[in-house]
C-alpha positions as CSV (number, residue, x, y, z in Angstrom):
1,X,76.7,101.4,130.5
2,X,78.1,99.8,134.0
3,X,78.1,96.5,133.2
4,X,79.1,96.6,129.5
5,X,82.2,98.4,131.4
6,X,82.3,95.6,133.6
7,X,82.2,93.4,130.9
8,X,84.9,94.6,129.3
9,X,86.7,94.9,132.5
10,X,86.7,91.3,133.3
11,X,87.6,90.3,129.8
12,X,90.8,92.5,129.6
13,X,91.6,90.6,133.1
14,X,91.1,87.3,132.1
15,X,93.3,87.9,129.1
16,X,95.9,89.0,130.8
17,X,95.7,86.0,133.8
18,X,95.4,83.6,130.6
19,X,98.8,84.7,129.0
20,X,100.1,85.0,131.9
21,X,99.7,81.6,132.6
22,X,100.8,80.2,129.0
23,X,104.0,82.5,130.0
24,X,104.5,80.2,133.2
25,X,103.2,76.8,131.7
26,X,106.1,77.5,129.3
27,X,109.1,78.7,131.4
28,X,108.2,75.7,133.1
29,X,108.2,73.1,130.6
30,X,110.7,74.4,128.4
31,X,113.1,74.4,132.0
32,X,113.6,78.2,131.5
33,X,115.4,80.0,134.3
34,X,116.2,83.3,135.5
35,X,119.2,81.7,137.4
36,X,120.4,79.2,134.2
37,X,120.6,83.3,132.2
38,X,122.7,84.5,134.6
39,X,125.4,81.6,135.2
40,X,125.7,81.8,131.5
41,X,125.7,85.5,130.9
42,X,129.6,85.7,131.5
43,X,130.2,82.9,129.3
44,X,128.3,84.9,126.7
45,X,130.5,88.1,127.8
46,X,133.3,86.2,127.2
47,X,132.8,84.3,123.9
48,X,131.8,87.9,122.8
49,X,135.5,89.1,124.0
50,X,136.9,86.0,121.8
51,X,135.1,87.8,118.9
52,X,136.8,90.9,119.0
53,X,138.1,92.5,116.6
54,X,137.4,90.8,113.7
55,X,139.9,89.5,111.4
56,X,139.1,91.8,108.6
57,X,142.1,89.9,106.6
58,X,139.3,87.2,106.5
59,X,136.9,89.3,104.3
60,X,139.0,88.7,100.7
61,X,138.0,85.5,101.0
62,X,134.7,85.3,101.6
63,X,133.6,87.6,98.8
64,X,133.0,85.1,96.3
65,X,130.9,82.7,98.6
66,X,128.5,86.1,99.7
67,X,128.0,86.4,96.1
68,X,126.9,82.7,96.0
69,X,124.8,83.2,98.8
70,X,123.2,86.6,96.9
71,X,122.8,84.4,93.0
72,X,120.9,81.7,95.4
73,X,118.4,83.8,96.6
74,X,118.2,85.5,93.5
75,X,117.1,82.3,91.5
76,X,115.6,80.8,94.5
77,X,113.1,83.9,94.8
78,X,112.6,84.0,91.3
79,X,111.5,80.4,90.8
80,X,109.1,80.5,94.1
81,X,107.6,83.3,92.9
82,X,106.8,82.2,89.5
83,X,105.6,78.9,90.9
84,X,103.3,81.0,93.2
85,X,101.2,82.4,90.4
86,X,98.9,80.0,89.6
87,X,99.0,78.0,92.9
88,X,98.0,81.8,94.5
89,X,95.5,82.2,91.5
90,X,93.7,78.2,92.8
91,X,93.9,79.3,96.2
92,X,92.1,82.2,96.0
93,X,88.4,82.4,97.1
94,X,87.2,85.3,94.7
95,X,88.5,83.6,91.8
96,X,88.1,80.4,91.8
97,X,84.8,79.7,93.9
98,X,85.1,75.9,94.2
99,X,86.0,75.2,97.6
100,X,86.9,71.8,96.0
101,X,89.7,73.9,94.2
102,X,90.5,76.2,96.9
103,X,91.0,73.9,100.0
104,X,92.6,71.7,98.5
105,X,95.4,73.5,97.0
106,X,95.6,75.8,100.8
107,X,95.8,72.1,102.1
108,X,99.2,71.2,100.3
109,X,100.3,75.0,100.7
110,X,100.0,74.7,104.2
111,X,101.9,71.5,104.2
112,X,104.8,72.9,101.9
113,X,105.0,76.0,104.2
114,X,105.3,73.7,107.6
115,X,108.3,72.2,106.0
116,X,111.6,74.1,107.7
117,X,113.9,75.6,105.3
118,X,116.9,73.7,106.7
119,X,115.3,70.5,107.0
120,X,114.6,70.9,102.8
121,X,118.0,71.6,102.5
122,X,119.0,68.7,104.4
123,X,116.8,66.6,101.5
124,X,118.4,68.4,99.1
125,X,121.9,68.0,100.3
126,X,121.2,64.6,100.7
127,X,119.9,63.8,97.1
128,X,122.2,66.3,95.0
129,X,125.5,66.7,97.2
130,X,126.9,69.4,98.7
131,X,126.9,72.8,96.7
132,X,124.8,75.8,95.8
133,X,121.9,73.7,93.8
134,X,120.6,71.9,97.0
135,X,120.2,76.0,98.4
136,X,118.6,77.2,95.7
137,X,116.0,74.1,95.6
138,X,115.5,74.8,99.1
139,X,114.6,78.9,98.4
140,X,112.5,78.0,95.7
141,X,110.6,76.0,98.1
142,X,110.7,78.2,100.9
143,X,109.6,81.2,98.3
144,X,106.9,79.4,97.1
145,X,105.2,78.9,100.5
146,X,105.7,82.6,101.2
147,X,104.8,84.3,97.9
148,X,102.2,81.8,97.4
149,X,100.3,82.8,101.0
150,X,101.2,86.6,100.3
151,X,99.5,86.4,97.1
152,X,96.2,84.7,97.3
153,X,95.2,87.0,100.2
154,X,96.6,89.9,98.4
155,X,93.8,88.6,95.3
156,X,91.2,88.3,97.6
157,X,90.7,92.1,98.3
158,X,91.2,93.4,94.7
159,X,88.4,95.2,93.4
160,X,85.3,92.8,92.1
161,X,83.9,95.5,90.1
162,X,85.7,94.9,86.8
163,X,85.9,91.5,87.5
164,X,82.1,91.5,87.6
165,X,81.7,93.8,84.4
166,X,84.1,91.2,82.8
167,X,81.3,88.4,83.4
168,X,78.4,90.1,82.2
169,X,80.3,90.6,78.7
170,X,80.8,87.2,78.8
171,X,84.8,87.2,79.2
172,X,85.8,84.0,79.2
173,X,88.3,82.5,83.0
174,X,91.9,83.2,81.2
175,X,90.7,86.7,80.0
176,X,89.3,87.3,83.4
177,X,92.0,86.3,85.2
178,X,94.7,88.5,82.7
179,X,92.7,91.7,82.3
180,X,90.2,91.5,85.7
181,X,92.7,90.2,88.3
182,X,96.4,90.2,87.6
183,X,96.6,94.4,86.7
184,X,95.5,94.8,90.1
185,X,97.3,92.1,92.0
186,X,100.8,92.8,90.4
187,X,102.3,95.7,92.3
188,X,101.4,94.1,95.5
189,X,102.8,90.5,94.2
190,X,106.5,92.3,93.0
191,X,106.4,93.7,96.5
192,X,106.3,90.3,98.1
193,X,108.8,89.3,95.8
194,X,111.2,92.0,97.2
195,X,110.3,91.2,100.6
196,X,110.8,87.2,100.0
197,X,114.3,88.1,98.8
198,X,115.2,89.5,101.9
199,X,114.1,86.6,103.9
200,X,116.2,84.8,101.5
201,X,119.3,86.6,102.0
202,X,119.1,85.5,105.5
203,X,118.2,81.7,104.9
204,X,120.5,81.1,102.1
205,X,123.3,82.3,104.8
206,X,122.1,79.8,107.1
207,X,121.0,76.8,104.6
208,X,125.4,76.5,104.3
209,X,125.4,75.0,107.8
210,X,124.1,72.2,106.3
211,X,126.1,72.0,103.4
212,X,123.8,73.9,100.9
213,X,126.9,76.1,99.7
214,X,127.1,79.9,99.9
215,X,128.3,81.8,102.7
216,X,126.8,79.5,105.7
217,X,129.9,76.8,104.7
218,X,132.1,79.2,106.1
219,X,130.2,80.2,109.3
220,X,130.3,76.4,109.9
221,X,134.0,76.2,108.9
222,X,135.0,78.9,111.2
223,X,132.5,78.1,114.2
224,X,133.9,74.4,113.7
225,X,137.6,75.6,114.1
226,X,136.5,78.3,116.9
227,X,137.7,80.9,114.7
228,X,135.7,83.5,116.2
229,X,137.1,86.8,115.2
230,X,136.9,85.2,111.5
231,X,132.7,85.0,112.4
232,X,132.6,88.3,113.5
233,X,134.2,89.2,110.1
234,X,131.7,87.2,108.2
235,X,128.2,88.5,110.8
236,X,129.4,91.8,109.8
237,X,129.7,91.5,105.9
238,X,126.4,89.5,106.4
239,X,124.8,92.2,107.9
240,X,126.0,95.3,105.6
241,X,124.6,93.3,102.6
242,X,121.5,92.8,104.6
243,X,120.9,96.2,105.2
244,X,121.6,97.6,102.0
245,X,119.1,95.0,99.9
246,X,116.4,96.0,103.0
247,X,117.1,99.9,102.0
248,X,117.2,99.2,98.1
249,X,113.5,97.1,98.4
250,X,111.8,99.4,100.9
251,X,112.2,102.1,98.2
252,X,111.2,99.9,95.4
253,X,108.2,98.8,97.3
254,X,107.5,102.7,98.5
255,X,107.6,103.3,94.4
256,X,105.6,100.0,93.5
257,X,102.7,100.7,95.6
């Protein structure tokens, strides 16, 4: 039993030397600093200072755009995780056992998933103007990659017992699929819908930075102008609406599965 001990011993050791040392090759090439943090740590006190208190006069008028930001990641989220179906159904081993079917379709997933949300909306922006639609493109995009990735592993541990049963009655791939796969796949896929809305609640507030409408037009309007108590205003609205669509979809989720 000593030098299985060992074994392990030395393992643990050289894990902990190796991340160590990607810690250091990074600090290092990224310039990072403990002295850098502290020169700018009172110049993060102090912009902190400017931000207090927020303007809560501010908050009428930003209302309307936080409910932009909310219908984009509703329809954003909705299309994604439509389009995710069958790409999700393709990409899944268990169900489709071509790997001439599978990898491919993972292939462009993985690519469509690389893709940074505000770099999309940029494209968007770019094509369509400035406005919600270029957000909304951008979230259905975005939810795709995510539901999409959620799903297919989600199929790929469902029970292959009726799905088996289903074959040797001689069910036919769209009966199989509807009565064998989806049943057991579909409280886990509404639960990654919930949880791809709340990512999307926090990208669609961003994506507005680069002109893709909602509320992230007026955190660039106000960082722009160096309004900062009118920011702190608009973090804080952010962040009650956050927290009550995370409450409101844990306890769906707790229900659905």
């Amino acid at each position: 039993m000593q030098p299985v001990n060992n074994t392990k011993r030395y393992k643990t050791i050289f894990t902990v030397l190796l991340l160590l040392a990607l810690l250091i090759w990074s600090g290092y090439q990224t310039q990072f600093s403990f002295q850098s943090l502290a020169i700018g740590f009172p110049e993060m006190m102090k912009l902190i200072k400017e931000m207090l208190p927020p303007d809560w006069s501010y908050f009428s008028e930003i209302i309307e755009p936080m409910l932009d930001t909310i219908r984009m990641a509703v329809l954003g989220t909705t299309f994604g995780s439509l389009l995710a179906v069958p790409v999700a159904l393709l990409s899944a081993n268990n169900v489709f056992r071509s790997r001439w079917i599978t990898v491919p379709v993972r292939f462009i997933l993985n690519i469509i998933r690389t893709i940074p949300d505000l770099l999309l909306a940029s494209i968007f922006v770019a094509v369509f103007g400035i406005g919600a639609l270029p957000g909304i493109f951008a979230l259905t995009v975005l939810s795709f990659g995510i539901v999409a990735k959620l799903f297919y592993e989600s199929l790929e541990n469902i029970d292959n017992g009726p799905l088996e049963a289903m074959t040797a009655v001689g069910a036919n791939k769209t009966k199989w699929i509807t009565f064998g796969v989806l049943p057991q796949a579909i409280a886990p896929y509404l639960s990654f819908v919930l949880f791809t809305f709340e990512i999307n609640i926090r990208a669609a507030a961003v994506l507005g930075l680069v002109g893709a409408g909602g509320i992230g037009l007026f955190y660039d309007k106000t960082l722009g102008y160096f309004e900062y108590p009118k920011v702190t205003t608009i973090i804080i609205f952010t962040l009650l609406i956050v927290m009550l669509i995370d409450f409101t979809s844990t306890k769906v989720r707790e229900r659905l599965l």
